[in-house]
C-alpha atoms as one frame of an Amber mdcrd trajectory, in Angstrom:
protein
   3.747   5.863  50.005   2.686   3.808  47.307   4.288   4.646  44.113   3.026
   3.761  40.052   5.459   2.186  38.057   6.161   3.331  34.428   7.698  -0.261
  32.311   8.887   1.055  28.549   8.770  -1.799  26.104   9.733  -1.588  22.616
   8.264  -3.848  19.733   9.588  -7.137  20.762  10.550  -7.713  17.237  13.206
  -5.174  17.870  13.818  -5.838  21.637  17.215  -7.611  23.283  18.820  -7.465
  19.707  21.623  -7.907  22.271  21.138 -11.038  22.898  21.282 -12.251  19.027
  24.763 -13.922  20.144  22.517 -16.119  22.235  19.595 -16.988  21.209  17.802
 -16.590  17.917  15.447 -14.486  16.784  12.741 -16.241  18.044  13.647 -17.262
  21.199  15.246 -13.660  21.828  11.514 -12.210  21.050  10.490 -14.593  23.522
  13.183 -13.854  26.016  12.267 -10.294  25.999   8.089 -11.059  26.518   9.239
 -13.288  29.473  11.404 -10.701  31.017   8.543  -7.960  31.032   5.799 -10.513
  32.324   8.170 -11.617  35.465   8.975  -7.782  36.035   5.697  -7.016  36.313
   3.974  -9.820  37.606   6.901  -9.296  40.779   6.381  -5.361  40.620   2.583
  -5.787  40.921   3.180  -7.909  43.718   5.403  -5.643  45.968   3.992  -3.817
  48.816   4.909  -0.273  48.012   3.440  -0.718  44.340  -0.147   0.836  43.749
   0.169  -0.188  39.771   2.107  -1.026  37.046   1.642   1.053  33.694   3.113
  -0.656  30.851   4.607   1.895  27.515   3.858  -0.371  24.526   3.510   0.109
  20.639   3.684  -4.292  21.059   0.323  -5.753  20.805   0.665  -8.797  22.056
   2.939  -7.555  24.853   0.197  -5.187  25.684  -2.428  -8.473  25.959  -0.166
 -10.253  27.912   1.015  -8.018  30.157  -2.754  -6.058  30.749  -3.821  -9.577
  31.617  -1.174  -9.400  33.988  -3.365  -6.468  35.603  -1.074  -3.738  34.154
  -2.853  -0.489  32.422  -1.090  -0.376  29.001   0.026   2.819  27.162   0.129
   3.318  23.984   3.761   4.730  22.947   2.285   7.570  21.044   5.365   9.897
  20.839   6.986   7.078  18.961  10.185   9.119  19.647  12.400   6.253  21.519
  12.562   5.321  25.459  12.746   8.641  27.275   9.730  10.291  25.275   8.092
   7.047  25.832   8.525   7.402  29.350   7.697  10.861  29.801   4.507  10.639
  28.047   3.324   7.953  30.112   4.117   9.185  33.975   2.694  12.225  31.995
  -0.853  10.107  31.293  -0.306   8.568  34.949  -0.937  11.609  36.845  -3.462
  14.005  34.455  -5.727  11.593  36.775  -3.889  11.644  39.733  -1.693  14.083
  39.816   0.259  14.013  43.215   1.063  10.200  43.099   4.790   9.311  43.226
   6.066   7.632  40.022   9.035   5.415  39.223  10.085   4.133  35.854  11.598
   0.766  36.158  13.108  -1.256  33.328  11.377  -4.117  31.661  13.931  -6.711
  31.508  14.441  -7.080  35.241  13.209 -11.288  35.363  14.787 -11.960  38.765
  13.129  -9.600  40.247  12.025  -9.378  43.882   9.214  -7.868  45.227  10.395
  -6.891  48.936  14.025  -5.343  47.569  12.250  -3.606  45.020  10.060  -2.434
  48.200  13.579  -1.541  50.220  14.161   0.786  47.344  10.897   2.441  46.705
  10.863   3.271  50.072  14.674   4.560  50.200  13.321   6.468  47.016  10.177
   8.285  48.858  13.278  10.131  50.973  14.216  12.422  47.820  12.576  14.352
  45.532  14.315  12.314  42.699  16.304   9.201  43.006  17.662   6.564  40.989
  19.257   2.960  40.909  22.231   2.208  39.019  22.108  -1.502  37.480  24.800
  -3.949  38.147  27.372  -2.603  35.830  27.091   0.338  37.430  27.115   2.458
  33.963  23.349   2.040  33.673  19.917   2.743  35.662  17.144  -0.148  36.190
  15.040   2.760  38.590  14.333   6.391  38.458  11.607   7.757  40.563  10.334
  11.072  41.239   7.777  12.288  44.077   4.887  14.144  44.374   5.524  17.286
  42.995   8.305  16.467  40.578   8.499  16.096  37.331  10.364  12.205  36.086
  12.446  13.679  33.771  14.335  10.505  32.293  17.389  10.389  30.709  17.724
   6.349  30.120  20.760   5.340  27.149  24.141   5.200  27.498  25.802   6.088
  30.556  22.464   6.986  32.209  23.836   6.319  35.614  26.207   9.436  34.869
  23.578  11.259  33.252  20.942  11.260  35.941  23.135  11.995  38.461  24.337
  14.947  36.569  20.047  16.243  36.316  20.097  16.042  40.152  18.651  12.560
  40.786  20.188  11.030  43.937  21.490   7.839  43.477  20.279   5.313  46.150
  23.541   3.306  48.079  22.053   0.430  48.922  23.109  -3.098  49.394  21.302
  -6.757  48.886  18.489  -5.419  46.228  20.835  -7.146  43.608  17.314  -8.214
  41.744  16.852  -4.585  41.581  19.906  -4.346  39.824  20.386  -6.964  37.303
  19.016  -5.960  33.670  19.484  -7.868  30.890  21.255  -7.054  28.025  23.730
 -10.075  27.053  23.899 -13.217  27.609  26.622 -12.748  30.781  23.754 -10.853
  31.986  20.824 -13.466  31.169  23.396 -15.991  32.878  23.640 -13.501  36.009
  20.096 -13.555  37.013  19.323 -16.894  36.590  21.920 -17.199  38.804  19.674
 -14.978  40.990  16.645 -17.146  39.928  14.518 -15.914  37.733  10.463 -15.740
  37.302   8.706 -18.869  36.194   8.222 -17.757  32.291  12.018 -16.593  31.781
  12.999 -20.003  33.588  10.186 -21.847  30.964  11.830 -19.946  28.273  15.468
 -19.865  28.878  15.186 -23.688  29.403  13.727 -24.155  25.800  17.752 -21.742
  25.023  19.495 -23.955  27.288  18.017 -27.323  25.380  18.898 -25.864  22.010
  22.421 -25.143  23.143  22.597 -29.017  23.815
């Protein structure tokens, strides 16, 4: 089964406002461009991974990341990240309406193409399944078969929250890239720990000098 992947990404202007603590506004719009391109650019380049459809109201995000080779969205419910979501695996299948799609975060820079393959295809077992991220409160993954509807309920405590709608959350060990979003700067810290893609490294560099 090869699945089509739903990214949200808000106006970057707006994104990672988490990570203010760390790195300025400018860097921290940059931070949050360089997490989406490395997510995709790895998601595009896993196995089980048809295409990537990126949710965007972010112009330049949406150049970037359609030269990439992801099919941009346009956010056109403009009514935060679930409708956003929704609305695209909605656009996904009016042309193809039996293929298996997956949301999967945008700020995911260490990730790996062959664990995100180990759970797609530990996914393609349920009807709908999800990953919880690596504080365990949130969800980096939701996915939802043939024949089933997304229905995404990302924000807080959405690793409670989707197991509560009947998603099955996937147990599975050493997909840590899968796992590690990034909200803080403990997080940004974890996955470069993990090693991250070449334009977070070329941009968390430019953080690390700056620190210095």
């Amino acid at each position: 089964m090869q699945w089509t992947l739903v990214v949200p990404l808000k106006p970057l202007a707006r994104a990672k406002s988490r990570l203010s603590d760390t790195a300025a506004d400018g860097l921290r719009t940059g931070l949050a461009l360089a997490f989406a391109l490395d997510t995709v650019a790895a998601a595009l380049a896993c196995p089980a991974v048809k295409d990537v459809a990126v949710v965007t109201g972010d112009a330049l995000a949406g150049r970037e990341l359609g030269a990439l080779g992801a099919h941009i969205v346009a956010d056109e419910p403009g009514g935060g990240l679930n409708a956003a979501l929704a609305h695209a695996a909605a656009v996904v299948r009016t042309s193809r309406p039996e293929t298996p799609v997956a949301a999967l975060n945008a700020d995911l820079p260490a990730l790996r193409p062959l664990e995100l393959a180990r759970v797609l295809d530990a996914a393609a077992e349920f009807p709908r399944a999800f990953l919880p991220d690596a504080a365990k409160i949130g969800t980096t993954l939701l996915t939802a078969s043939p024949g089933h509807e997304l229905r995404p309920a990302f924000g807080t405590d959405s690793r409670a929250r989707h197991r509560t709608a009947g998603a099955v959350e996937l147990l599975l060990d050493a997909v840590d890239s899968v796992r590690q979003d990034v909200d803080t700067g403990a997080d940004l810290r974890a996955a470069l720990a993990l090693g991250v893609g070449p334009r977070t490294a070329a941009t968390a560099a430019r953080l690390l000098i700056k620190e210095q």
